[in-house]
DSSP file (Angstrom, degrees, kcal/mol; ACC not computed):
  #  RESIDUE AA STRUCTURE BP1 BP2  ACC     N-H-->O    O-->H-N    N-H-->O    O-->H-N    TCO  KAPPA ALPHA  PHI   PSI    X-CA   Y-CA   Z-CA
    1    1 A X              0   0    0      0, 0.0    57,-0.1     0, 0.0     0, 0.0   0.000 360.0 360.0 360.0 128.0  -27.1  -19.6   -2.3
    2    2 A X    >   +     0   0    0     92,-0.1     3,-0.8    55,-0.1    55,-0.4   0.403 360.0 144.6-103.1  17.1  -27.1  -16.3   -4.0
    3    3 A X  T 3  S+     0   0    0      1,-0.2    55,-0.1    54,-0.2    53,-0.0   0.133  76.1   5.8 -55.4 148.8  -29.6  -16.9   -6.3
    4    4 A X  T 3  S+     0   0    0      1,-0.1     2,-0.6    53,-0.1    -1,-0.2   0.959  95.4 139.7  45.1  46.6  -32.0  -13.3   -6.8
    5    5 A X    <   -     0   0    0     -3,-0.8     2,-0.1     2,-0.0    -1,-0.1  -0.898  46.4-147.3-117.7  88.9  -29.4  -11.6   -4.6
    6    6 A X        +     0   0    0     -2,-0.6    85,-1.1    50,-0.1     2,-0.2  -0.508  22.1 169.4 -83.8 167.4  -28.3   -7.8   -5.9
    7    7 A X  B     -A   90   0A   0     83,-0.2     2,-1.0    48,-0.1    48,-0.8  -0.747   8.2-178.5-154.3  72.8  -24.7   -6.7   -5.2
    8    8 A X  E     +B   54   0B   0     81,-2.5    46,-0.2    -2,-0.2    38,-0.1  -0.552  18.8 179.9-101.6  87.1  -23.6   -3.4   -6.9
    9    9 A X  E     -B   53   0B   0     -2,-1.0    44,-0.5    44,-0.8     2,-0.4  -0.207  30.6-179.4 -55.9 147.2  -19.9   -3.0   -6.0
   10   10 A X  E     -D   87   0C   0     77,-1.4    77,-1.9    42,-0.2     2,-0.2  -0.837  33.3-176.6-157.5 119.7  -17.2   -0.2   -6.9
   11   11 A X  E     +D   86   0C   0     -2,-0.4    16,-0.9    75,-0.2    17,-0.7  -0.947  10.3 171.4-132.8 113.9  -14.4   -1.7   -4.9
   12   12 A X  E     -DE  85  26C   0     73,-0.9    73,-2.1    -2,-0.2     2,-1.4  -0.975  20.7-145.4-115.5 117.1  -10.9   -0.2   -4.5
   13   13 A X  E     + E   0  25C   0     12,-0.9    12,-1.9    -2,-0.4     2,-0.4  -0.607  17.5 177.0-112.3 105.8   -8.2   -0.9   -2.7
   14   14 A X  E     - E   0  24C   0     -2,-1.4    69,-1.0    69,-0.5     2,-0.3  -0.771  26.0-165.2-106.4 156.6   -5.7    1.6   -1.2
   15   15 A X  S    S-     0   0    0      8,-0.7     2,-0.2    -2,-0.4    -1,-0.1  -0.457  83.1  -5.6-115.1  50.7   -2.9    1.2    0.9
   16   16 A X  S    S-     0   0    0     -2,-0.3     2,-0.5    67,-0.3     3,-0.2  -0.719  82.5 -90.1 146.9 159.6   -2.7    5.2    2.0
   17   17 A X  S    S+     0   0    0     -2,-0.2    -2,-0.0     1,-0.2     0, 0.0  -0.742 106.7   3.2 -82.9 135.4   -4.6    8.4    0.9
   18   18 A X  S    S+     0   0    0     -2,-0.5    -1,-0.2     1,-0.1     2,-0.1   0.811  98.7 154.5  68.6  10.2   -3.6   10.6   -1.8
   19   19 A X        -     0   0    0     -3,-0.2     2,-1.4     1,-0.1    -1,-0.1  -0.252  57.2 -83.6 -85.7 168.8   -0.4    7.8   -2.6
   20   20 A X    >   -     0   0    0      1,-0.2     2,-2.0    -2,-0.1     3,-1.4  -0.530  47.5-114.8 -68.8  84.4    1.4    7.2   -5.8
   21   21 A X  G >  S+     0   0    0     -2,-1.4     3,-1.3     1,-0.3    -1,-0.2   0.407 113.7  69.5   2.6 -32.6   -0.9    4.4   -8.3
   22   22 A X  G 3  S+     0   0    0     -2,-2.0    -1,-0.3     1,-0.3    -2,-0.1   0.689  92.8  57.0 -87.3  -0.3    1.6    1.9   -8.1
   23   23 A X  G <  S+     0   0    0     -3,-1.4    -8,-0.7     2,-0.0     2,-0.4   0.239 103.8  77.7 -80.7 -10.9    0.5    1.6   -4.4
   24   24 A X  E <   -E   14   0C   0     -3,-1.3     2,-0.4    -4,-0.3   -10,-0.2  -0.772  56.9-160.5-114.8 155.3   -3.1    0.9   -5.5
   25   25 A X  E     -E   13   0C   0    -12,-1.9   -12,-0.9    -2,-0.4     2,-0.5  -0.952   8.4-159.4-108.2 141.2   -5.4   -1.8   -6.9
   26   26 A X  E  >  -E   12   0C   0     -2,-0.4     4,-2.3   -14,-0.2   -14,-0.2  -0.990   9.7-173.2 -92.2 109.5   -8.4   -1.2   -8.4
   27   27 A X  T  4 S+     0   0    0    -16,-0.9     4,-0.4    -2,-0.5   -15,-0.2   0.643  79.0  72.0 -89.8  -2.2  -10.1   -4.6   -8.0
   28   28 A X  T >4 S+     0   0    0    -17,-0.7     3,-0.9     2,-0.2     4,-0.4   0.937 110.9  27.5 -61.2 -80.5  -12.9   -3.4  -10.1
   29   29 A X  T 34 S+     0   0    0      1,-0.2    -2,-0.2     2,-0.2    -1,-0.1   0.695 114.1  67.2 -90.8 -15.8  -10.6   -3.5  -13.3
   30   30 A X  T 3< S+     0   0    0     -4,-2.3    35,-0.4     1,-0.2    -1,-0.2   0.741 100.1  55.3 -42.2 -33.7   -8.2   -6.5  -11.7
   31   31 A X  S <  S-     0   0    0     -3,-0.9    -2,-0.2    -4,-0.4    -1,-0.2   0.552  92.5-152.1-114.8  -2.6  -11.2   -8.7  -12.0
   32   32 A X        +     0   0    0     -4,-0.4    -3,-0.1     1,-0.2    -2,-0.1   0.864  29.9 163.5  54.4  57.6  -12.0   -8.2  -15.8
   33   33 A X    >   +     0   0    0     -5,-0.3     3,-0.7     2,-0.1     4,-0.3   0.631  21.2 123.3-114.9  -6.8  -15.5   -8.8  -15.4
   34   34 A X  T 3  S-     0   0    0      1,-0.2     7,-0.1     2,-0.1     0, 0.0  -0.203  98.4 -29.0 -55.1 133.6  -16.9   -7.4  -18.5
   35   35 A X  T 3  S+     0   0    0      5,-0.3    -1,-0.2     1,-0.1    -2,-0.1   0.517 113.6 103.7   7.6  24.9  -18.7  -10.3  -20.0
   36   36 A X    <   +     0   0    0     -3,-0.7     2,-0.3     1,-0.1    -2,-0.1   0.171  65.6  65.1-108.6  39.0  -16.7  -12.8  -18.6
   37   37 A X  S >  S-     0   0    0      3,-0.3     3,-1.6    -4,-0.3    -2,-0.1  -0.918  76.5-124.0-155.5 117.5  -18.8  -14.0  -15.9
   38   38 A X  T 3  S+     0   0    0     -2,-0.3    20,-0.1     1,-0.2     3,-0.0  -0.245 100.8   6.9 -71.3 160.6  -22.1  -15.7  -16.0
   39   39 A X  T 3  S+     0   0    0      1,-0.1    17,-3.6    16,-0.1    19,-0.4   0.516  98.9 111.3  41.3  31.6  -24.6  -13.6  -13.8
   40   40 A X  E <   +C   55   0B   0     -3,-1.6     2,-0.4    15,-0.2    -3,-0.3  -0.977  43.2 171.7-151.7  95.4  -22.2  -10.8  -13.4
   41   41 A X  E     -C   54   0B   0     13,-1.0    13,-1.4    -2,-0.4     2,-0.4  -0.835  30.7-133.4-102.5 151.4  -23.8   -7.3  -15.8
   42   42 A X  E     +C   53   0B   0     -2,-0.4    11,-0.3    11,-0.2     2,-0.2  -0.900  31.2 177.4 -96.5 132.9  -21.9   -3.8  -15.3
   43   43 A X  E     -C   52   0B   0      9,-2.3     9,-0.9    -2,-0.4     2,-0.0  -0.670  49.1 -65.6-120.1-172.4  -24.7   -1.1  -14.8
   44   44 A X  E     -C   51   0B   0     -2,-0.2     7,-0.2     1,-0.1     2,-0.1  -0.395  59.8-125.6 -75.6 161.1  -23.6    2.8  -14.0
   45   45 A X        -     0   0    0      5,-1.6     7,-0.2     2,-0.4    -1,-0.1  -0.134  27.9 -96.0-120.6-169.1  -21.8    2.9  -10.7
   46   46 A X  S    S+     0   0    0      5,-0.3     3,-0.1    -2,-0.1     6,-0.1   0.946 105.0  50.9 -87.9 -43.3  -23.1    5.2   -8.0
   47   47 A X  S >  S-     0   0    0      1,-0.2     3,-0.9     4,-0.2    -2,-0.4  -0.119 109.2 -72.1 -71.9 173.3  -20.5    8.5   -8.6
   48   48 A X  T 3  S+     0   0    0      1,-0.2    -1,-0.2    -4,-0.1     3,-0.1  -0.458 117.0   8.4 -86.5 157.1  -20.1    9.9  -12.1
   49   49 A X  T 3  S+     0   0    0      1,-0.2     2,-0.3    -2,-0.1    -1,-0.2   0.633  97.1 148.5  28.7  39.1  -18.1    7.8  -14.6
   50   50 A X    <   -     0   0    0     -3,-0.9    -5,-1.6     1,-0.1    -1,-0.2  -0.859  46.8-131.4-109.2 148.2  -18.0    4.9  -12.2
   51   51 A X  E     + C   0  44B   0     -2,-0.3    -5,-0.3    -7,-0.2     2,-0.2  -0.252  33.5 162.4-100.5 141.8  -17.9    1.4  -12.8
   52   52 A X  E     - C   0  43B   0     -9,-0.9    -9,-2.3    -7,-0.2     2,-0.3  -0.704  22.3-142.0-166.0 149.1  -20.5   -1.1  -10.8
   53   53 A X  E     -BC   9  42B   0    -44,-0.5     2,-0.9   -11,-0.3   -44,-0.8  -0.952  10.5-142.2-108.6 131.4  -21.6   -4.3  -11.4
   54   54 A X  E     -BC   8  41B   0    -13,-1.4   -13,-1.0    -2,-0.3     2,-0.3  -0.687  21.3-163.3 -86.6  62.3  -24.8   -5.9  -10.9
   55   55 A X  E     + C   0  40B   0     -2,-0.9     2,-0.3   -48,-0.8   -15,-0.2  -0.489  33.1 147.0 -43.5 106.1  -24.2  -10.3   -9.3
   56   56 A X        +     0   0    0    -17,-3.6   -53,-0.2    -2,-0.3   -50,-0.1  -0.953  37.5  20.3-140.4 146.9  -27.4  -12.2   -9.8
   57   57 A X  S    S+     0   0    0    -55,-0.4     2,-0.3    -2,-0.3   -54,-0.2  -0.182 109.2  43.7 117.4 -28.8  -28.9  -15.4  -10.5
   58   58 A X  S    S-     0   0    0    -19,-0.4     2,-0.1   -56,-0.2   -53,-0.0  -0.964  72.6-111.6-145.9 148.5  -25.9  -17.6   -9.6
   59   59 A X        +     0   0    0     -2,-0.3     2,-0.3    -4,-0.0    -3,-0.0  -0.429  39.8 176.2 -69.8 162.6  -23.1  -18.3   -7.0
   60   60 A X        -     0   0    0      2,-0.1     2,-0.1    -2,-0.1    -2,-0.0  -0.849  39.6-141.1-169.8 145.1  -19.9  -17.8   -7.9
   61   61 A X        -     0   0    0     -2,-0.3     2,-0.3     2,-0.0     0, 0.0  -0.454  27.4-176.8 -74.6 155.7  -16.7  -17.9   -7.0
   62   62 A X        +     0   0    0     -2,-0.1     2,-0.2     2,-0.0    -2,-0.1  -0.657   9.7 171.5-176.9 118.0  -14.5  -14.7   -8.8
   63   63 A X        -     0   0    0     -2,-0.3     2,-0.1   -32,-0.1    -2,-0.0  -0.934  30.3-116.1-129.4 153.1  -10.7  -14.5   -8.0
   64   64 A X        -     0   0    0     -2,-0.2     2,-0.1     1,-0.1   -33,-0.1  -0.546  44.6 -91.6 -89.3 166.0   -7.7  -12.1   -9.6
   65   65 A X    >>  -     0   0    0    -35,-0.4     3,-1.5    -2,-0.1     4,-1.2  -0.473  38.8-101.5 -87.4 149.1   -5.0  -13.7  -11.6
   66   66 A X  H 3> S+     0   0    0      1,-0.3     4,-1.9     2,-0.2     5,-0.2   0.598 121.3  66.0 -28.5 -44.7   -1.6  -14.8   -9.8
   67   67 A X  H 3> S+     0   0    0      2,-0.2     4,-0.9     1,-0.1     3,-0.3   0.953 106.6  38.5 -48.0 -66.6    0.0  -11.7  -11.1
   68   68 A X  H <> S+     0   0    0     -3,-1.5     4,-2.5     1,-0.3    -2,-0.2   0.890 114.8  55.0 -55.5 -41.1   -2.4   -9.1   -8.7
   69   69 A X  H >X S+     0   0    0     -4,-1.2     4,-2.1     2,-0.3     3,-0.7   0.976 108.7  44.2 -60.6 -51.8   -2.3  -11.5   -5.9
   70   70 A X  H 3< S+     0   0    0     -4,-1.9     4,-0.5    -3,-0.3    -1,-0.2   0.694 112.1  57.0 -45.9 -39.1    1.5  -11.3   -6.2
   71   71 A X  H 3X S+     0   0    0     -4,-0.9     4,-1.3     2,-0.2    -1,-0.3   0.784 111.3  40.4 -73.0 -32.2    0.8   -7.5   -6.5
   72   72 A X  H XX S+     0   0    0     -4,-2.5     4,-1.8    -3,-0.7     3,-1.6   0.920 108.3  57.8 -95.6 -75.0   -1.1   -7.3   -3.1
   73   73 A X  H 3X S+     0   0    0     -4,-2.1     4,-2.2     1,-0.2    -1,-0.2   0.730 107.1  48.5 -27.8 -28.7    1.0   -9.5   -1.2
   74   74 A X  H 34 S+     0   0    0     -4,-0.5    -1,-0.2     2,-0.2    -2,-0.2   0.943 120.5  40.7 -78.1 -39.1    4.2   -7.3   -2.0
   75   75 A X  H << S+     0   0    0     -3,-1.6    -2,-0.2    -4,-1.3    -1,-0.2   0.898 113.1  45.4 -55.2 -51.2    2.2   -4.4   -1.0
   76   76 A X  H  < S+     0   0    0     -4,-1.8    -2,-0.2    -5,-0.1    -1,-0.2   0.939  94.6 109.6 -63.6 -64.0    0.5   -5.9    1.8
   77   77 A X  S  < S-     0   0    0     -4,-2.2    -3,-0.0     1,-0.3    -4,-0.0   0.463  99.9  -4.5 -75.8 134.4    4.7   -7.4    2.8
   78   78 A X  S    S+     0   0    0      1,-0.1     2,-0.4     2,-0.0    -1,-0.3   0.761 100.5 129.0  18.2  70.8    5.6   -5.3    5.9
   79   79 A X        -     0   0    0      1,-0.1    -1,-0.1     3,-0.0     3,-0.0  -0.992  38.7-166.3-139.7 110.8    2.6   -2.9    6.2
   80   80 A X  S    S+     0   0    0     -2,-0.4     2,-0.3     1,-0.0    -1,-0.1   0.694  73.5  29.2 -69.3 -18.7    0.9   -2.7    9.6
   81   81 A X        +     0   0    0     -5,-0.1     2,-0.3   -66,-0.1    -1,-0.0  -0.871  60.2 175.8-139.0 179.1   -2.1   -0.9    8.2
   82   82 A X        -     0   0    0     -2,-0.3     2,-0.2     2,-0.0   -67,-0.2  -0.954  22.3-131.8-175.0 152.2   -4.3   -0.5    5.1
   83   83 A X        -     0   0    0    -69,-1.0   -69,-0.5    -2,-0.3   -67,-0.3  -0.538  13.6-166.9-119.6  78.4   -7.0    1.0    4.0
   84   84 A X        -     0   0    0     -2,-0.2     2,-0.9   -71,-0.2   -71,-0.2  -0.209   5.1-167.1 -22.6 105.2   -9.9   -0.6    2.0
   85   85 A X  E     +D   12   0C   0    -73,-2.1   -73,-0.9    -2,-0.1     2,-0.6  -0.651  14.0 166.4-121.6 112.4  -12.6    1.5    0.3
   86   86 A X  E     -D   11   0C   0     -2,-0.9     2,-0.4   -75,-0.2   -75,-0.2  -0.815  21.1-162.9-110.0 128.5  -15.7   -0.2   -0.9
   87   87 A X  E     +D   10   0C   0    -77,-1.9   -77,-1.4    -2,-0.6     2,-0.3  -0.871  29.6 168.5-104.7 141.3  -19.0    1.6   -2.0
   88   88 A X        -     0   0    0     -2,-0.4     2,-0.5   -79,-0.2   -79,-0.2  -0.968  29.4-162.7-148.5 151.2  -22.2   -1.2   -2.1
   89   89 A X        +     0   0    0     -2,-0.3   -81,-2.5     2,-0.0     2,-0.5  -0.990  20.4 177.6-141.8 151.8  -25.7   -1.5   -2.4
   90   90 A X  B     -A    7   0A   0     -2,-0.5     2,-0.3   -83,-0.2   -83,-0.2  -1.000  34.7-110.2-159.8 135.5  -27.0   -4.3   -1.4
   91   91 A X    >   -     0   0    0    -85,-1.1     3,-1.8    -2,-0.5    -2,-0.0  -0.399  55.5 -93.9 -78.8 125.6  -30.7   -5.6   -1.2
   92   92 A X  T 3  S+     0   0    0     -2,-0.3     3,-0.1     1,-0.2    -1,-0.1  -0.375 103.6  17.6 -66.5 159.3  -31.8   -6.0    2.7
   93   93 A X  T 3  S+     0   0    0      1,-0.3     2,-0.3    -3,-0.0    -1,-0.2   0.517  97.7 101.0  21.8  39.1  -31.4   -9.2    4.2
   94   94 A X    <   -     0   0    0     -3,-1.8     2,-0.3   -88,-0.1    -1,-0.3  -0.775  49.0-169.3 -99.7 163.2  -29.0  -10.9    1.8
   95   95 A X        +     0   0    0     -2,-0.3     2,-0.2    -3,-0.1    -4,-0.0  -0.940  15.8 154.9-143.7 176.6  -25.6  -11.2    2.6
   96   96 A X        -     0   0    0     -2,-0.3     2,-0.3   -89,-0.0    -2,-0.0  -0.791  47.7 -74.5 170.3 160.7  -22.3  -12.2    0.7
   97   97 A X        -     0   0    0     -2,-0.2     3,-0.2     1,-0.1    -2,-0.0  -0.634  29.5-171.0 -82.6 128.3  -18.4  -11.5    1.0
   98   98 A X  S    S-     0   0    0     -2,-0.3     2,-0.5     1,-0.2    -1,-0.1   0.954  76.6  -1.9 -54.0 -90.6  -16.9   -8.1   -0.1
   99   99 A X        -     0   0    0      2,-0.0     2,-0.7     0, 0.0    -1,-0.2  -0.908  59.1-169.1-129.6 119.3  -13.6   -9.0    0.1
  100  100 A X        -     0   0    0     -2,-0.5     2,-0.4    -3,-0.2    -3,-0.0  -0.778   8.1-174.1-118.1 152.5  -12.0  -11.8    1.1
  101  101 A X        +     0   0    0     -2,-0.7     2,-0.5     3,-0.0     3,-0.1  -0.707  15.9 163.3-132.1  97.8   -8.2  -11.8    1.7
  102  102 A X        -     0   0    0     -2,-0.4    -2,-0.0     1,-0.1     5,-0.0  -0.937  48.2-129.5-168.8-174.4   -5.8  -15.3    2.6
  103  103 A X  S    S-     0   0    0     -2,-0.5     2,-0.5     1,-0.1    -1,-0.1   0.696  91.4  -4.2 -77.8 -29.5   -2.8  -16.7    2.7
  104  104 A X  S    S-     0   0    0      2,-0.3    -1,-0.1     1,-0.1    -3,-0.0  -0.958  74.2 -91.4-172.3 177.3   -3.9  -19.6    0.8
  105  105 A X  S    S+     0   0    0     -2,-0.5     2,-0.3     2,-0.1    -1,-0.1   0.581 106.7  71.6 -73.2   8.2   -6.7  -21.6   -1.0
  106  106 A X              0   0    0      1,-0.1    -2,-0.3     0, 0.0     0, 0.0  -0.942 360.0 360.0-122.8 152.2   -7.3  -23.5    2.5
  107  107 A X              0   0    0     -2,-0.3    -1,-0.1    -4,-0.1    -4,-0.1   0.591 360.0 360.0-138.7 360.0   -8.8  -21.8    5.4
């Protein structure tokens, strides 16, 4: 249960340093989470003119649309390495998943 649980995420994903956009996600604006997600506020992120969102009050499940998924898989599609960069603040002793990544909706 994640009920009273804070979570303020700025989540990115790059596949390389310093690479070309169309090599990146920003899962931040992939997940379209301005006010379309019950317990889910955007407050000021931690860096200047960064995005973060505040998860409270409720679980919830929150996935990107077939199209990004589509997008990461191609990316991900013969790549031995990758880099994930996620900035959090997070209330001690709560937990929850950053990021979860697989092959398919059973696990």
């Amino acid at each position: 249960n994640y009920c009273g649980r804070l979570l303020k995420t700025v989540i990115s994903i790059v596949l390389g340093f310093g690479m070309d956009p169309d090599l990146q996600i920003d899962v931040i604006t992939e997940l379209d989470l301005d006010n379309t997600t019950t317990g889910v506020a955007q407050v000021p992120g931690l860096y200047n003119n960064s995005k973060a969102y505040l998860f409270q009050d409720v679980e919830r499940q929150i996935q990107v649309a077939p199209q990004v998924v589509e997008k990461v898989i191609q990316l991900f599609r013969n790549k031995t390495e990758f880099t994930i960069l996620a900035t959090i603040q997070q209330k001690t002793l709560t937990s929850g998943v950053i990021l979860s990544i697989h092959e398919s909706d059973l696990r």
